[in-house]
C-alpha positions in Angstrom: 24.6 -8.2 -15.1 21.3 -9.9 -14.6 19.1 -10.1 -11.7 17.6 -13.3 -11.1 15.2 -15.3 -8.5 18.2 -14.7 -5.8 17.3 -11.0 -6.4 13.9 -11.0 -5.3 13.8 -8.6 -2.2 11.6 -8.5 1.0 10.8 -5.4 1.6 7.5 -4.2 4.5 5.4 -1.5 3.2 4.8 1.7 4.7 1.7 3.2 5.7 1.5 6.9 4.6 -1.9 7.6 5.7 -5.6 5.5 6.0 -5.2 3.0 3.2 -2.1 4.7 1.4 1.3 2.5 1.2 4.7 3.1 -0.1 6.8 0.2 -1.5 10.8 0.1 -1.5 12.6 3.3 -2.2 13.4 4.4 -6.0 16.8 3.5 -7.4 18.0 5.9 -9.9 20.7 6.9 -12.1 22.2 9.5 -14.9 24.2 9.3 -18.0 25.7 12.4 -19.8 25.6 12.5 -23.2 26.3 15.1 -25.8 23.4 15.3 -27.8 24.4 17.2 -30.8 27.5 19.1 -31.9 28.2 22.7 -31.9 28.2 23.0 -35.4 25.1 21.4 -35.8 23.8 23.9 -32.9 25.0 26.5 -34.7 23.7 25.9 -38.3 20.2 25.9 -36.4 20.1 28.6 -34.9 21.4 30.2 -37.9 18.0 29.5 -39.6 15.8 29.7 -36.9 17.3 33.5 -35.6 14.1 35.2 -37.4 11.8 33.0 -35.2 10.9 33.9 -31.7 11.9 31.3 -29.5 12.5 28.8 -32.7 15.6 27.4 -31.5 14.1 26.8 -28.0 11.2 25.3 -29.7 13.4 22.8 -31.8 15.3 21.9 -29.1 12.6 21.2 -26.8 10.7 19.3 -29.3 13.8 17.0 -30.6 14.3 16.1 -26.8 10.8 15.0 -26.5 11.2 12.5 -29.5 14.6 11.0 -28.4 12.6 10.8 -24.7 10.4 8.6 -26.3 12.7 7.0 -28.0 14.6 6.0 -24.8 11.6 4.6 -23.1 10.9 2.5 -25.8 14.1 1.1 -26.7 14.6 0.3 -22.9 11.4 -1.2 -22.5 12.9 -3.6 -25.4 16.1 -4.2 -23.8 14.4 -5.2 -20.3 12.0 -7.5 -21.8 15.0 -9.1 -23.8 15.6 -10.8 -20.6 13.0 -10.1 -18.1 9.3 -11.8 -18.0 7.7 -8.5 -17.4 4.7 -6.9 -19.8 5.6 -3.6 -21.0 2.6 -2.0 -19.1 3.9 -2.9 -16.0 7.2 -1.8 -17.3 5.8 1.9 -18.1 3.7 1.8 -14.6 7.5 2.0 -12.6 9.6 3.2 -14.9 10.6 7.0 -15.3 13.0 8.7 -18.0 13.5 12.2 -17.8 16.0 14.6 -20.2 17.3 18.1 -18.8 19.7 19.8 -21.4 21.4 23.1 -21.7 23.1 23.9 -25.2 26.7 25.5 -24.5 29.8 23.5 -26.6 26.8 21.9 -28.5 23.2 20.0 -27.1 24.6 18.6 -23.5 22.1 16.4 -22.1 21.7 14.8 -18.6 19.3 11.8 -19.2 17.7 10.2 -15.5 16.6 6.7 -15.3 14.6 6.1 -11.9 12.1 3.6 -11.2 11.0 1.5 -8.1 11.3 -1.9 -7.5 8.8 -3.5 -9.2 6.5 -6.1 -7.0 7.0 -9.8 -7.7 3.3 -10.4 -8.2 3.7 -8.3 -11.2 6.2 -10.2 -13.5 4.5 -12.9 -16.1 4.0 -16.4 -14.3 3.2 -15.4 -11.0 0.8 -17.2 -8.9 -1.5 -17.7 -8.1 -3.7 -14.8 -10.0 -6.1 -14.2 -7.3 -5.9 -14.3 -3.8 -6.3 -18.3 -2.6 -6.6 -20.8 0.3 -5.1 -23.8 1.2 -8.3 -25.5 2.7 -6.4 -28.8 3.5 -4.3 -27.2 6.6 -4.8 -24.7 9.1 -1.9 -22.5 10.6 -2.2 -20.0 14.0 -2.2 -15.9 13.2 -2.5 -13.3 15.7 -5.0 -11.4 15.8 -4.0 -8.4 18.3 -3.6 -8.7 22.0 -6.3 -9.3 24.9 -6.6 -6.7 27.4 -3.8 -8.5 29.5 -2.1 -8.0 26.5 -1.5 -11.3 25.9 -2.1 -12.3 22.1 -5.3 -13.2 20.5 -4.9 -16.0 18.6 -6.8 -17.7 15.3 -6.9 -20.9 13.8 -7.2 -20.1 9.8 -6.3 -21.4 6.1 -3.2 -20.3 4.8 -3.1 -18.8 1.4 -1.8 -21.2 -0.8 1.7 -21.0 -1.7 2.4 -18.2 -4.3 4.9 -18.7 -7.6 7.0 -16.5 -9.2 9.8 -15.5 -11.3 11.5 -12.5 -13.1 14.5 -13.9 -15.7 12.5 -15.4 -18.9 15.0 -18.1 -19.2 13.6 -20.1 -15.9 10.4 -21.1 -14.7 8.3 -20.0 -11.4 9.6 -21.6 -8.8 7.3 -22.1 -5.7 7.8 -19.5 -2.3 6.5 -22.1 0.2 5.7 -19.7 3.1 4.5 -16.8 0.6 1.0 -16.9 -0.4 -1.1 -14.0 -2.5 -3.1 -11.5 -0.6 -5.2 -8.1 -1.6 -4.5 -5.2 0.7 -7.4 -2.8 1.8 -6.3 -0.3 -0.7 -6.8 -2.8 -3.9 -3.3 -3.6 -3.6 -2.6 -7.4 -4.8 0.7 -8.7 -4.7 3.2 -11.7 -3.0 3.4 -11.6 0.4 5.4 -13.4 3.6 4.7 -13.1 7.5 7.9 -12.1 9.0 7.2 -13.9 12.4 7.1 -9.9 14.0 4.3 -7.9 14.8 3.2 -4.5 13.5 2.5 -1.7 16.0 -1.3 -2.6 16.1 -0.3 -5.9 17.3 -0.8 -8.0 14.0 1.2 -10.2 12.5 3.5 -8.4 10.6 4.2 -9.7 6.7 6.0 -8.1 3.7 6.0 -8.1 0.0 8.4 -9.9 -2.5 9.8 -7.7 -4.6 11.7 -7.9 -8.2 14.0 -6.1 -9.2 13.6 -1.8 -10.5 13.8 -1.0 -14.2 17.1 0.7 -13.8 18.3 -2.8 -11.8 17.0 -4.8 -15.0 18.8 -2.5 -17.9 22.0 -3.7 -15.7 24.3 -1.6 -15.1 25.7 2.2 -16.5 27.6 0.1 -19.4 24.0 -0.9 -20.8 22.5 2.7 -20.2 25.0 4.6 -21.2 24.3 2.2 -24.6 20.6 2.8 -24.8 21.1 7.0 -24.8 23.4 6.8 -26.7 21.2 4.9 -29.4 18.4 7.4 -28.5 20.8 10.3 -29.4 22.0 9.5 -32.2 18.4 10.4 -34.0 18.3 13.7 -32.3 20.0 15.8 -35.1 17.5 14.2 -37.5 14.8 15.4 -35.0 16.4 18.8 -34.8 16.8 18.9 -38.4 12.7 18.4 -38.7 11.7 20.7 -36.2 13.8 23.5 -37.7 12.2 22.6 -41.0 8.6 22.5 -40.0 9.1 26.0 -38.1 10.8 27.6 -41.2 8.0 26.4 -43.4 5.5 28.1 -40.6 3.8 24.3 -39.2 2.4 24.7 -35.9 4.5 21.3 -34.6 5.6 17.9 -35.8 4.4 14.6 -35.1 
């Protein structure tokens, strides 16, 4: 499943408090996945019953590793198809790993990540926030005392680009244009033609899809751990041999 310009969501943003916004809600999932067999459980904490805590530790530490791992080979598979940078990938994207070891290593791995803001995928435009000097368009500006609404002659910004799927080009949003918020916030915006409780012309941001959207569905997920997991014996098996051999940690 791929997500493409059709995709692109509108979605208002929040004020929490002064200059503080919140953008669409996460979207999340989990995959179950048994990370290592009982025998393999077993035959570590076999060596590792001398040392306090050791099989804790070696668990714990072989997670971390196929944690990583997961993040990385996800930020691979999105890029695969999306134009997105993997910084901006990392900035929305979360992967966590809770585990309990009964019948073996069972672990629970959590992908969750917002939708990521338009303005952010490779190709948007323009980079900076710009105005189309050859036209002028009305915006309200509050309401008069009568409460009738104040209104302004100004530019426009000038028509904002974007894209998300690597295999098409930018394709020109004619009534959204590229504005900075008060808060440093840049991104693609488009009035909505409503008003915002302090009387203003009321506009939201485009939006592209959320990293679990773009690894596509639990098929592809379900993949990725699965890819991650099958190191984590070879992690385990490295933990248990630096702490029987008295390192401190691996790395």
């Amino acid at each position: 499943m791929s997500f493409g310009e059709n995709d692109i969501s509108r979605e208002a943003r929040v004020r929490i408090q002064g200059n503080q916004f919140k953008g669409p809600e996460s979207d999340h999932f989990g995959v179950h996945v048994t990370a290592a067999g009982q025998e393999a459980l077993e035959q570590a904490e076999r060596l590792l019953e001398g040392i306090p805590n050791g099989i804790e530790r070696a668990l714990s530490g072989a997670i971390r590793r196929a944690t990583a791992h997961m993040q990385s080979v996800s930020k691979k598979a999105v890029r695969e198809r999306y134009a997105i940078s993997a910084a901006n990938i990392r900035a929305e994207e979360s992967v966590t790993v809770a585990y309990t070891y009964q019948n073996g290593v069972q672990a629970y791995v959590h992908f969750a990540g917002n939708r990521i803001p338009l303005y952010r995928f490779d190709g948007a435009r323009p980079a900076q926030p710009t105005y189309d000097t050859s036209r002028l368009v009305p915006v309200m500006l509050g309401t008069d005392a009568d409460g009738e609404g104040k209104w302004r002659m100004v530019h426009p910004g000038a028509a904002a680009y974007g894209h998300v799927l690597k295999s098409t080009s930018p394709k020109q949003f004619q009534n959204a244009f590229v504005a900075k918020m008060a808060n440093g916030h840049i991104g693609i915006f488009e009035r909505t033609g409503g008003m915002t409780g302090n009387d203003l012309d009321e506009i939201e941001e485009l939006y592209g899809p959320s990293v679990p959207q773009m690894l596509g569905n639990q098929e592809v997920a379900e993949r990725l751990t699965g890819e991650a997991m099958e190191s984590f014996e070879k992690n385990l098996d490295q933990y248990v041999y630096a702490l029987l051999n008295g390192y401190i940690s691996v790395r």
